[in-house]
PDB file of N, CA, C and O in Angstrom:
ATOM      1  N   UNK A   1      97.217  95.952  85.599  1.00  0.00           N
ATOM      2  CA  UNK A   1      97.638  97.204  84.990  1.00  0.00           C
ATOM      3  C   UNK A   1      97.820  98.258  86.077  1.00  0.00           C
ATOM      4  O   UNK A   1      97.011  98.484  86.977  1.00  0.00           O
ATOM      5  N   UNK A   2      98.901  98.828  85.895  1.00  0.00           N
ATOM      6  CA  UNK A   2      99.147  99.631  86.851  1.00  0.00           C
ATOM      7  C   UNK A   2      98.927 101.158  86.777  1.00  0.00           C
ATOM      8  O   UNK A   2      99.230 101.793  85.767  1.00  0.00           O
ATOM      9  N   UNK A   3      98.299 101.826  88.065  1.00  0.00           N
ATOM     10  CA  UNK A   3      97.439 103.246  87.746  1.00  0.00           C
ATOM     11  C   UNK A   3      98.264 104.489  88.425  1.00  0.00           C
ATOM     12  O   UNK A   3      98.482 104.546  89.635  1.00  0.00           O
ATOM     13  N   UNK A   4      98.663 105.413  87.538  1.00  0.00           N
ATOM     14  CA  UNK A   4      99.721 106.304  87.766  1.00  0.00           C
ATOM     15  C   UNK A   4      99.107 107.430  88.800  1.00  0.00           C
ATOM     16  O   UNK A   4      97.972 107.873  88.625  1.00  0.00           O
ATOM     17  N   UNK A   5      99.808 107.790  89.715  1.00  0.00           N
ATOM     18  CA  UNK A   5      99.396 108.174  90.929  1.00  0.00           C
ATOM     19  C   UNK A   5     100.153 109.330  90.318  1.00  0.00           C
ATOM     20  O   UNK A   5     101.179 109.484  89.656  1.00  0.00           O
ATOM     21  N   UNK A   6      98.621 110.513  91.139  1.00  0.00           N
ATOM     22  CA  UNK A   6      98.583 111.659  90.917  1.00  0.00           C
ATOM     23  C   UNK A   6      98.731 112.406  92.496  1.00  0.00           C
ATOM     24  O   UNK A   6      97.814 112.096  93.257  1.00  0.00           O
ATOM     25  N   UNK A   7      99.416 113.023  92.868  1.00  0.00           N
ATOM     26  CA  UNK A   7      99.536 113.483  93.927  1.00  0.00           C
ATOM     27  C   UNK A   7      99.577 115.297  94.443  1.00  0.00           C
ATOM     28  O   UNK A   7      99.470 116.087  93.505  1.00  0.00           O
ATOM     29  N   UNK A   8      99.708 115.838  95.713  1.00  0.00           N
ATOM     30  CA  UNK A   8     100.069 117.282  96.384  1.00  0.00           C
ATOM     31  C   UNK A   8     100.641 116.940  97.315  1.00  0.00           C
ATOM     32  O   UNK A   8     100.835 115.880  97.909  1.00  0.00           O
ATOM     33  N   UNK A   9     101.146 118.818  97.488  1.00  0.00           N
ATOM     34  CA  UNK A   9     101.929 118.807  98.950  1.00  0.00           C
ATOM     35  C   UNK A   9     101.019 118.752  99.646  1.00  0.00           C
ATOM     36  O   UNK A   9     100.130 119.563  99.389  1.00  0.00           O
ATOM     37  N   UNK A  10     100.805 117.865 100.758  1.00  0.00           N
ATOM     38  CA  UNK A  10      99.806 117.548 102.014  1.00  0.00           C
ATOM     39  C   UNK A  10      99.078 116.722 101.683  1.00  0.00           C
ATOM     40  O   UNK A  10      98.373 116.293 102.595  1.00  0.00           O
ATOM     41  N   UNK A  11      98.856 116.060 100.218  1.00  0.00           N
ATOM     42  CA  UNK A  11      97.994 114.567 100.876  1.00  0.00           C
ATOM     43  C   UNK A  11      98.734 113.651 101.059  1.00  0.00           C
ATOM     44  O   UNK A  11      99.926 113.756 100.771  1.00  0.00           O
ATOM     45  N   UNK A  12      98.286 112.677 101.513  1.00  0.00           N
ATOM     46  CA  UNK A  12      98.618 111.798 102.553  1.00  0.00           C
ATOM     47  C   UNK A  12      98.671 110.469 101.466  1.00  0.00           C
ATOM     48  O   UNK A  12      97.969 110.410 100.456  1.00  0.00           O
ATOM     49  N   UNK A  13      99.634 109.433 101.879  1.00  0.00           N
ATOM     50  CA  UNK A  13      99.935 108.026 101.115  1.00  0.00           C
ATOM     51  C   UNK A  13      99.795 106.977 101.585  1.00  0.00           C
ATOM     52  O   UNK A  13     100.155 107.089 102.757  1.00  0.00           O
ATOM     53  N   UNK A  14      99.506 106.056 101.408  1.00  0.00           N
ATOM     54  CA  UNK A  14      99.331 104.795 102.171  1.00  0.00           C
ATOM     55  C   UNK A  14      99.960 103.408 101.435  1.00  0.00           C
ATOM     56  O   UNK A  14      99.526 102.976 100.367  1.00  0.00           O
ATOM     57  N   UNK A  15     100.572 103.065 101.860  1.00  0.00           N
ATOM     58  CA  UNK A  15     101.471 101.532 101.130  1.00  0.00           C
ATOM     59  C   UNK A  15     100.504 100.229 102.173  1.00  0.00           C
ATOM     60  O   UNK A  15     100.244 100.153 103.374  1.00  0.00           O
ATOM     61  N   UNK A  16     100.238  99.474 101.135  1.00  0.00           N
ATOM     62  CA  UNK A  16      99.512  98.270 101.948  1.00  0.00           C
ATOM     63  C   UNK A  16     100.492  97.332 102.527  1.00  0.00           C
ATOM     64  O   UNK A  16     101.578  97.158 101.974  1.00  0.00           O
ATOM     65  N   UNK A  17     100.082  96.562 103.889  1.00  0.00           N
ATOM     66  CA  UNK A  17     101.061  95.336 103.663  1.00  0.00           C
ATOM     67  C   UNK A  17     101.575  94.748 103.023  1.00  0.00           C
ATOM     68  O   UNK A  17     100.945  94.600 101.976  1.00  0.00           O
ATOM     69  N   UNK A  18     102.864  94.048 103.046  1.00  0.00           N
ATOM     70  CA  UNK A  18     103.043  92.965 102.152  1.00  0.00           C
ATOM     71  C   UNK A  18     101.714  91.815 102.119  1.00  0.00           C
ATOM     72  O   UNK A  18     101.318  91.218 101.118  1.00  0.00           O
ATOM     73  N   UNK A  19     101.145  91.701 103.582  1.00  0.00           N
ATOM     74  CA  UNK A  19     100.838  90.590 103.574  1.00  0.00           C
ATOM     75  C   UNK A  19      99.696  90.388 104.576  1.00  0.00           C
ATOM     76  O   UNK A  19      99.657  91.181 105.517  1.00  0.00           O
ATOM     77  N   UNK A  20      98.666  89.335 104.491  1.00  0.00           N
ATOM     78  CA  UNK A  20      97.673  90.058 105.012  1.00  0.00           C
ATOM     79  C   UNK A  20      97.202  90.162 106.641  1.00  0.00           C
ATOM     80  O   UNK A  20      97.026  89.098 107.235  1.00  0.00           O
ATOM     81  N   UNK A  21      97.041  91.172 107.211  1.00  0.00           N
ATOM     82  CA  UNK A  21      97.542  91.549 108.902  1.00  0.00           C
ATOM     83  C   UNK A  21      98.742  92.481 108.889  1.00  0.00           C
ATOM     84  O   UNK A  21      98.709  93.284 109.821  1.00  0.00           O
ATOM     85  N   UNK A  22      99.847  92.597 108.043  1.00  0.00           N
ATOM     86  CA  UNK A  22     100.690  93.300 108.237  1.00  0.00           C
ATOM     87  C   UNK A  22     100.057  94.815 108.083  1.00  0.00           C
ATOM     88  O   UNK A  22      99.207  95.054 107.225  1.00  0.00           O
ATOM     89  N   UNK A  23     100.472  95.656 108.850  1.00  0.00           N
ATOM     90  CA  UNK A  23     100.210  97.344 109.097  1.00  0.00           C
ATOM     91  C   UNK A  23     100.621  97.633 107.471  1.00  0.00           C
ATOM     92  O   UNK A  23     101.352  97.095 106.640  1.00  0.00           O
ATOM     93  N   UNK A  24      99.634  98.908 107.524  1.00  0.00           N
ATOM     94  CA  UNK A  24      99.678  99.802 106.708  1.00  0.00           C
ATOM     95  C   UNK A  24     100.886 101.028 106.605  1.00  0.00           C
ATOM     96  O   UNK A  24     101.167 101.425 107.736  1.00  0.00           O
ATOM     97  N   UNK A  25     101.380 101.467 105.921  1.00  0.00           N
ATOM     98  CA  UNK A  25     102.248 102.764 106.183  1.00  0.00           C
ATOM     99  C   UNK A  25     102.070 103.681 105.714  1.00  0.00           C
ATOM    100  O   UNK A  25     101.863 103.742 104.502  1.00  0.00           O
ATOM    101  N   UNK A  26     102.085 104.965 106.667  1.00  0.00           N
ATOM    102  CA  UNK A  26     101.053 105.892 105.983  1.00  0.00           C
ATOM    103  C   UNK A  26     102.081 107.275 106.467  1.00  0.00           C
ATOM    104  O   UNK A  26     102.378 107.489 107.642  1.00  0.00           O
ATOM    105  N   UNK A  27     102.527 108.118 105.322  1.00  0.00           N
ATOM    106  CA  UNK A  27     102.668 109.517 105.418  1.00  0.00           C
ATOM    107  C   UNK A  27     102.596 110.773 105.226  1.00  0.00           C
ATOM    108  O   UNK A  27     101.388 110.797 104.989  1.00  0.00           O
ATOM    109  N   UNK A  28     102.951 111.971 105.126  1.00  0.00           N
ATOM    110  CA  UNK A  28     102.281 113.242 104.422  1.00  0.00           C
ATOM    111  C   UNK A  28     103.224 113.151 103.296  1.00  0.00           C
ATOM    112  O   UNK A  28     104.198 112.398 103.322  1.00  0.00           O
ATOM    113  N   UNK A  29     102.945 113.881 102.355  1.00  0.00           N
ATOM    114  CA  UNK A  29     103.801 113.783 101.364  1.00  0.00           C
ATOM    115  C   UNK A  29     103.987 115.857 101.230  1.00  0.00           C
ATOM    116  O   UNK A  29     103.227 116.823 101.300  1.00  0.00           O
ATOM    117  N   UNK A  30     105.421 115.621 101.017  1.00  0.00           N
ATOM    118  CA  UNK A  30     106.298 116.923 101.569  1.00  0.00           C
ATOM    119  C   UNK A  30     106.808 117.557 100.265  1.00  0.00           C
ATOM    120  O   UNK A  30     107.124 118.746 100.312  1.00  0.00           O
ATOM    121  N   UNK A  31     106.923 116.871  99.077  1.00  0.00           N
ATOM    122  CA  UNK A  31     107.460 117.273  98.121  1.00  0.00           C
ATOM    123  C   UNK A  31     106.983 116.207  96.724  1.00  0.00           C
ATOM    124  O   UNK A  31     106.762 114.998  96.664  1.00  0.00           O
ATOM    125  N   UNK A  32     106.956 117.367  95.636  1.00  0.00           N
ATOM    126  CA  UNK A  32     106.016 116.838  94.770  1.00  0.00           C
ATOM    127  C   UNK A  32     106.920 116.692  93.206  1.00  0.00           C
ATOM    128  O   UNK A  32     106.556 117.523  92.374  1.00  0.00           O
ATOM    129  N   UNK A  33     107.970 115.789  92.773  1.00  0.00           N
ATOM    130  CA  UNK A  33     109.202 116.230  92.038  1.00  0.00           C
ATOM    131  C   UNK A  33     108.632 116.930  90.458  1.00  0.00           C
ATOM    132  O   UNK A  33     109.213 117.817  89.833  1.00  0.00           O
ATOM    133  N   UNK A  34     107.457 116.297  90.099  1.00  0.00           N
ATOM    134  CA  UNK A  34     106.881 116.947  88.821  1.00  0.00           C
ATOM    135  C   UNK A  34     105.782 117.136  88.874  1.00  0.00           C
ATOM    136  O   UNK A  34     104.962 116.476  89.510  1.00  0.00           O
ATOM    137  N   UNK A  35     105.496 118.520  87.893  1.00  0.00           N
ATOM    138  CA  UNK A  35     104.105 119.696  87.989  1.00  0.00           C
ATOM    139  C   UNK A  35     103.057 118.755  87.287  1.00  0.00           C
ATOM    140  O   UNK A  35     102.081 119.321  86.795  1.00  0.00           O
ATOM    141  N   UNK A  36     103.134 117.533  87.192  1.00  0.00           N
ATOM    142  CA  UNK A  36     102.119 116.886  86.997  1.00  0.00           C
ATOM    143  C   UNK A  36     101.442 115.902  88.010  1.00  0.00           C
ATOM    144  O   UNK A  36     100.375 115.291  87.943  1.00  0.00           O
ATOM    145  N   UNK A  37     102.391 115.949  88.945  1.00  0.00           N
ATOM    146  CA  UNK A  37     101.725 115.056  90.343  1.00  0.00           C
ATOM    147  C   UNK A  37     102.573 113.587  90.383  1.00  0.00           C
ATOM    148  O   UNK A  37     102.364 112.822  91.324  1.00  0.00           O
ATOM    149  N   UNK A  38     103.505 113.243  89.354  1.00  0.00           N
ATOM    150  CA  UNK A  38     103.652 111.834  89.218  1.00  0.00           C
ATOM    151  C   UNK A  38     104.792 111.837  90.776  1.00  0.00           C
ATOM    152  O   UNK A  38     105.066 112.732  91.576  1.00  0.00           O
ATOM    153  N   UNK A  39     105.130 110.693  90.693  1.00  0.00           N
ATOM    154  CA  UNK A  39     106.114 110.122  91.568  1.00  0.00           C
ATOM    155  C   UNK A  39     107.382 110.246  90.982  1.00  0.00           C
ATOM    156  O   UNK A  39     107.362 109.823  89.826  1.00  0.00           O
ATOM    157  N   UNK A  40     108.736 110.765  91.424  1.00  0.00           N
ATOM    158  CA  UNK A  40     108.718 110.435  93.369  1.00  0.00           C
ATOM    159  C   UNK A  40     108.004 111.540  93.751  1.00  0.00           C
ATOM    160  O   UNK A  40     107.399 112.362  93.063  1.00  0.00           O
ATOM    161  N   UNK A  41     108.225 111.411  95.543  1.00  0.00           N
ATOM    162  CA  UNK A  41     107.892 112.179  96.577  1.00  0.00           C
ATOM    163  C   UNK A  41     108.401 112.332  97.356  1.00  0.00           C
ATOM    164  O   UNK A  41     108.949 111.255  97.592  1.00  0.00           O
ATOM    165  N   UNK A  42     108.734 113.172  98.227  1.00  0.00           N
ATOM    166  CA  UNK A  42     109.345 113.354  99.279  1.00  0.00           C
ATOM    167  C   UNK A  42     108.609 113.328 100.331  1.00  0.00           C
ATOM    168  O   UNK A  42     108.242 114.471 100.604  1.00  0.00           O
ATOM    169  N   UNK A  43     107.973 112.056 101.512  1.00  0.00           N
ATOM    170  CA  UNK A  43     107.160 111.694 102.327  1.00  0.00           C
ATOM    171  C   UNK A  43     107.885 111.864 103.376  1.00  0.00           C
ATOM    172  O   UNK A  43     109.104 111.879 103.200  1.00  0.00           O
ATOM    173  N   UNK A  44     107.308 112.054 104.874  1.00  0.00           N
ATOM    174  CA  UNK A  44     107.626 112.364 106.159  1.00  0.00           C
ATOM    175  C   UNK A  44     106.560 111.018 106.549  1.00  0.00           C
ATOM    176  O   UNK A  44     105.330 111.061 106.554  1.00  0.00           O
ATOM    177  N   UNK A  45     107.206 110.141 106.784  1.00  0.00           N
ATOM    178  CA  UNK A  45     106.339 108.683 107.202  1.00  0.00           C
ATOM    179  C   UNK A  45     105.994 108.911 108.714  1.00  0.00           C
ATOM    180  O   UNK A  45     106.618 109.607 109.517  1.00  0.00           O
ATOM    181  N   UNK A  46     104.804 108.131 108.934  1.00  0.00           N
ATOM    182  CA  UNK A  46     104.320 108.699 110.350  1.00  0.00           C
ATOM    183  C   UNK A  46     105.100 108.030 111.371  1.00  0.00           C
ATOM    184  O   UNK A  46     105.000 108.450 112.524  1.00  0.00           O
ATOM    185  N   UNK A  47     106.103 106.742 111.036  1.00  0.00           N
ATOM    186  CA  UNK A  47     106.962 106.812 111.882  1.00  0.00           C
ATOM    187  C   UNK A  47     108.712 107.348 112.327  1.00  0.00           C
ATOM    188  O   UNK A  47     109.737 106.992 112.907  1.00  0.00           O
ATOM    189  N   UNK A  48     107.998 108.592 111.449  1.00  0.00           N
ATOM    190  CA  UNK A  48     109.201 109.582 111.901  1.00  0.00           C
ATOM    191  C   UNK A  48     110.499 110.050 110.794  1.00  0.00           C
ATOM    192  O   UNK A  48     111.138 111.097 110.694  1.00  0.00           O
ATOM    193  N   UNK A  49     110.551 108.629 109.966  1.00  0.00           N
ATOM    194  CA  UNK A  49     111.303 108.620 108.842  1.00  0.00           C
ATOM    195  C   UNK A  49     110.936 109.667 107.761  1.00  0.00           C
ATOM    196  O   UNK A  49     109.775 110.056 107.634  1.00  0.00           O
ATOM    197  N   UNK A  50     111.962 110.119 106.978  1.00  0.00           N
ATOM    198  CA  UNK A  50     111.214 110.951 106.035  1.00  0.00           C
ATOM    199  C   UNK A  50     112.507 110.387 104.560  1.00  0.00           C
ATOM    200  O   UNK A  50     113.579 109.781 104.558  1.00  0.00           O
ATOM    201  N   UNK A  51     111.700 110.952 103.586  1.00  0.00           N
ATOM    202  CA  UNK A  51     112.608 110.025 102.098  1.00  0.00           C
ATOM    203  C   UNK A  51     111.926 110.273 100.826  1.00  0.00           C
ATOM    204  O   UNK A  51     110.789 110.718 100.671  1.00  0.00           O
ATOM    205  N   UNK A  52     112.709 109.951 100.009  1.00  0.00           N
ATOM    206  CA  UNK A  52     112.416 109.611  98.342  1.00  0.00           C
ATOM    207  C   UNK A  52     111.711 108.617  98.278  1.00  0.00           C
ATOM    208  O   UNK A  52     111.997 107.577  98.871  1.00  0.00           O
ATOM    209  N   UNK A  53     110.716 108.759  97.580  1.00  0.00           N
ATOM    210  CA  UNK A  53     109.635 107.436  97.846  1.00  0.00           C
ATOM    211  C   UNK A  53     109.124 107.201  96.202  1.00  0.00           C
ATOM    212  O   UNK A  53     108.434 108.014  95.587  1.00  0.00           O
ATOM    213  N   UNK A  54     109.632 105.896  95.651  1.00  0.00           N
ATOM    214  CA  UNK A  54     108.974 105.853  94.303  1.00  0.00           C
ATOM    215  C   UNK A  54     107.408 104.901  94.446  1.00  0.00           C
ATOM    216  O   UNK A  54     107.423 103.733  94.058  1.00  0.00           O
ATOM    217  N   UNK A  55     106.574 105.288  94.815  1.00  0.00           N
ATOM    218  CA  UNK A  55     105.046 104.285  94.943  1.00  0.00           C
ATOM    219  C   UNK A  55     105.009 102.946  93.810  1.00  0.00           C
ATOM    220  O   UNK A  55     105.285 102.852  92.614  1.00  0.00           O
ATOM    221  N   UNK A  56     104.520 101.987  94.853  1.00  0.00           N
ATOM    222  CA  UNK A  56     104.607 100.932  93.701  1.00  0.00           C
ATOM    223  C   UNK A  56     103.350 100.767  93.500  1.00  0.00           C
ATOM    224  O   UNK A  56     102.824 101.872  93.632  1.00  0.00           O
ATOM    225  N   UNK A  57     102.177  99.574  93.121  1.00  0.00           N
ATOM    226  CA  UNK A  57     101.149  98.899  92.719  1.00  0.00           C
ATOM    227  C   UNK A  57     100.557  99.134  94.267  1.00  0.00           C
ATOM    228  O   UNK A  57      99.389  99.524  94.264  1.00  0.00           O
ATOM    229  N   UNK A  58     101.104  98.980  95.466  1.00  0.00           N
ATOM    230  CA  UNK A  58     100.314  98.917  96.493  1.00  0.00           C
ATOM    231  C   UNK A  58     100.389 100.311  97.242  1.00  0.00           C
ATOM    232  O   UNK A  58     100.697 100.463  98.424  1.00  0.00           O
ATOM    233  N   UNK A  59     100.251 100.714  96.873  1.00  0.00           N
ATOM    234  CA  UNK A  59     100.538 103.146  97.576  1.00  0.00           C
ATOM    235  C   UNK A  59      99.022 103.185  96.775  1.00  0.00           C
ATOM    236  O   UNK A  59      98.758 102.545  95.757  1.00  0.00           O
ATOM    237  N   UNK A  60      98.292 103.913  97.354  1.00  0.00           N
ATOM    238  CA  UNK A  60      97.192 105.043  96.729  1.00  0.00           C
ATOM    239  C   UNK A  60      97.146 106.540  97.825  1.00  0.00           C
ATOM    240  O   UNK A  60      97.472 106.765  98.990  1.00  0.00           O
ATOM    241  N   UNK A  61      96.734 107.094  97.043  1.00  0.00           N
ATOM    242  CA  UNK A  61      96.752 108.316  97.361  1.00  0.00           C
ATOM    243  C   UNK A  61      95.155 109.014  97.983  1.00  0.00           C
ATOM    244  O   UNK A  61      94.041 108.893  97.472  1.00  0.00           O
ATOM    245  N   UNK A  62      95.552 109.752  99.244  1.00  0.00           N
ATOM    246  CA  UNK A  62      94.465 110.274 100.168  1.00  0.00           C
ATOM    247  C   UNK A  62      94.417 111.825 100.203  1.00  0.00           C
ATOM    248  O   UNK A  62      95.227 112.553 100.776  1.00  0.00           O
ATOM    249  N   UNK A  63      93.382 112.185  99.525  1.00  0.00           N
ATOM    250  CA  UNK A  63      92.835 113.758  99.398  1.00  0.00           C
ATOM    251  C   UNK A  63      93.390 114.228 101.017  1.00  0.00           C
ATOM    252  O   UNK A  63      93.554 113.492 101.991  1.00  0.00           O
ATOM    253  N   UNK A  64      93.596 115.655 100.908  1.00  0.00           N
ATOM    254  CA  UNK A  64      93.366 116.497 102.256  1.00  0.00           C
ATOM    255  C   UNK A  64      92.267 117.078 102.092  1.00  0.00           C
ATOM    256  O   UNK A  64      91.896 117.459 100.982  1.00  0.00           O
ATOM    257  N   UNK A  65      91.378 117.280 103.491  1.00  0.00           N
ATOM    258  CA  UNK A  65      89.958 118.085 103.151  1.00  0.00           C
ATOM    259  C   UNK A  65      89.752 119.437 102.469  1.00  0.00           C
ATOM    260  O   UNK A  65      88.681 120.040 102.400  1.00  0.00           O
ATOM    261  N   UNK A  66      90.955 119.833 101.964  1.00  0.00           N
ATOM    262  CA  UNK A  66      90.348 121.338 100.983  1.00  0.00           C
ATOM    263  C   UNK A  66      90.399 120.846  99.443  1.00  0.00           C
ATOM    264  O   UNK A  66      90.409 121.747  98.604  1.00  0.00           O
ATOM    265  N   UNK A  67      90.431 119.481  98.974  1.00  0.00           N
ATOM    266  CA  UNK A  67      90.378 119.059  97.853  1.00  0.00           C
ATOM    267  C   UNK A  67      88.846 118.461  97.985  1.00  0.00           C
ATOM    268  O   UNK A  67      88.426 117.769  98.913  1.00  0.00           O
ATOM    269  N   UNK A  68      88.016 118.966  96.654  1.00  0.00           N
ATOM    270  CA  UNK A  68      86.762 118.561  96.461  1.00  0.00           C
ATOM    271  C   UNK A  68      86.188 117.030  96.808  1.00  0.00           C
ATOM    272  O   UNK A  68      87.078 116.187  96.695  1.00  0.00           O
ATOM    273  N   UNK A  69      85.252 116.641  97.096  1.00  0.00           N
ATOM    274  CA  UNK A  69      84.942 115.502  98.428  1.00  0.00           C
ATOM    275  C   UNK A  69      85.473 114.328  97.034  1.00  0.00           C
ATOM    276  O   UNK A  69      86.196 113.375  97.325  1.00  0.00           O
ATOM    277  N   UNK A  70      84.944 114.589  95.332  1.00  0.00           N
ATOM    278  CA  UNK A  70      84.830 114.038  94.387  1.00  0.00           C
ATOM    279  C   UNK A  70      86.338 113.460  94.056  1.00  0.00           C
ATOM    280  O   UNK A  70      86.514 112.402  93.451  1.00  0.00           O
ATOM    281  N   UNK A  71      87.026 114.006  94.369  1.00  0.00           N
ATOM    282  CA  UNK A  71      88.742 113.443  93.919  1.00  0.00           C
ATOM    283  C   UNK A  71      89.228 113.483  95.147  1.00  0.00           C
ATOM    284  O   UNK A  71      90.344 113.936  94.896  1.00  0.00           O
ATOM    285  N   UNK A  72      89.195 113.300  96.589  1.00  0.00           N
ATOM    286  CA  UNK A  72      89.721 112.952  97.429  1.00  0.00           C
ATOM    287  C   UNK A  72      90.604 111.374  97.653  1.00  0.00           C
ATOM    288  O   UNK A  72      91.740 111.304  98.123  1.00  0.00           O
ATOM    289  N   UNK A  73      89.966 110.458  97.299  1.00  0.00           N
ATOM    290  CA  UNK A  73      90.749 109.216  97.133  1.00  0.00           C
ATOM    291  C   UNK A  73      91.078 108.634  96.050  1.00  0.00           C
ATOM    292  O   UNK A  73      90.139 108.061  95.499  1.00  0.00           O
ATOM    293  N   UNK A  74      92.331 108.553  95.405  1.00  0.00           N
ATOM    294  CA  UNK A  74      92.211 107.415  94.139  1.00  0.00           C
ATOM    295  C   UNK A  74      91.872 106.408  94.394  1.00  0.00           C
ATOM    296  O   UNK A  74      91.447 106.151  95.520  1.00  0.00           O
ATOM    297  N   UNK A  75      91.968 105.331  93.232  1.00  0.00           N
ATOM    298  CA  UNK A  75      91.100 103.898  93.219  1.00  0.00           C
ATOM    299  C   UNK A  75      92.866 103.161  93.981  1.00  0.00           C
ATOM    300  O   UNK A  75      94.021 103.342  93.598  1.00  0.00           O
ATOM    301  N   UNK A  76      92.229 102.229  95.301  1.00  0.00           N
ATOM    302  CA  UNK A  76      92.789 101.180  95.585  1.00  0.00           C
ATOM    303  C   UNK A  76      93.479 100.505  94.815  1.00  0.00           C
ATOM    304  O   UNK A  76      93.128 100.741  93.659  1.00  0.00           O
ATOM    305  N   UNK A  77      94.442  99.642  94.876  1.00  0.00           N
ATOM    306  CA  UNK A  77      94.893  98.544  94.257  1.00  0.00           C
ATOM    307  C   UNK A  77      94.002  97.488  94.336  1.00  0.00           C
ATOM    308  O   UNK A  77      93.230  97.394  95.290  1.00  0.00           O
ATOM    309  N   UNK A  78      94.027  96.716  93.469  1.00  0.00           N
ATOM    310  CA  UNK A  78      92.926  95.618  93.648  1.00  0.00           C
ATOM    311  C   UNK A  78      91.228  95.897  93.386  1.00  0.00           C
ATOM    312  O   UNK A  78      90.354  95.036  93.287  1.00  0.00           O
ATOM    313  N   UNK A  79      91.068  97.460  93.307  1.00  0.00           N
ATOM    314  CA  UNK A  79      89.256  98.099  93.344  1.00  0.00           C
ATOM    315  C   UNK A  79      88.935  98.230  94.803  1.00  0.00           C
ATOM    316  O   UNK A  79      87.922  98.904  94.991  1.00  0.00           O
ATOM    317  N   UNK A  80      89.592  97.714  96.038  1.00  0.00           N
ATOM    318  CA  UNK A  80      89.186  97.764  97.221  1.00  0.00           C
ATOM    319  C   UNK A  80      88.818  99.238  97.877  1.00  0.00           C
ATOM    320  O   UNK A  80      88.418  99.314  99.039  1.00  0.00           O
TER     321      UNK A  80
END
């Protein structure tokens, strides 16, 4: 079951590998298209790329430190 990602301008995203050893991809997220947090986003990827990004099953979402310590990370894919 898939868990609807809630997001801001400035936290940060992370897409898992496809596969396992493959890098992580991780960027700020720049733009937020609805006042409810859902997806898309407009991400600046840390390798330089920036884009429309629809998150799939493997993206969770990373608090910035002025968000309370309690909702800083959503839940992993998988519970990890």
């Amino acid at each position: 079951m898939a868990t609807t990602l809630v997001a801001r301008v400035g936290d940060r995203i992370v897409v898992r590998g496809p596969h396992v050893g493959d890098p992580d991809r991780s960027g700020r997220i720049d733009e937020v298209r609805h006042d409810d947090g859902s997806p898309p986003y407009v991400v600046s990827w840390d390798d330089g790329h920036q884009g429309l990004f629809f998150p799939g099953d493997d993206a969770f979402i990373q608090r910035t430190a002025d968000t309370p310590a309690a909702d800083r990370e959503t839940p992993r894919p998988g519970g990890g």
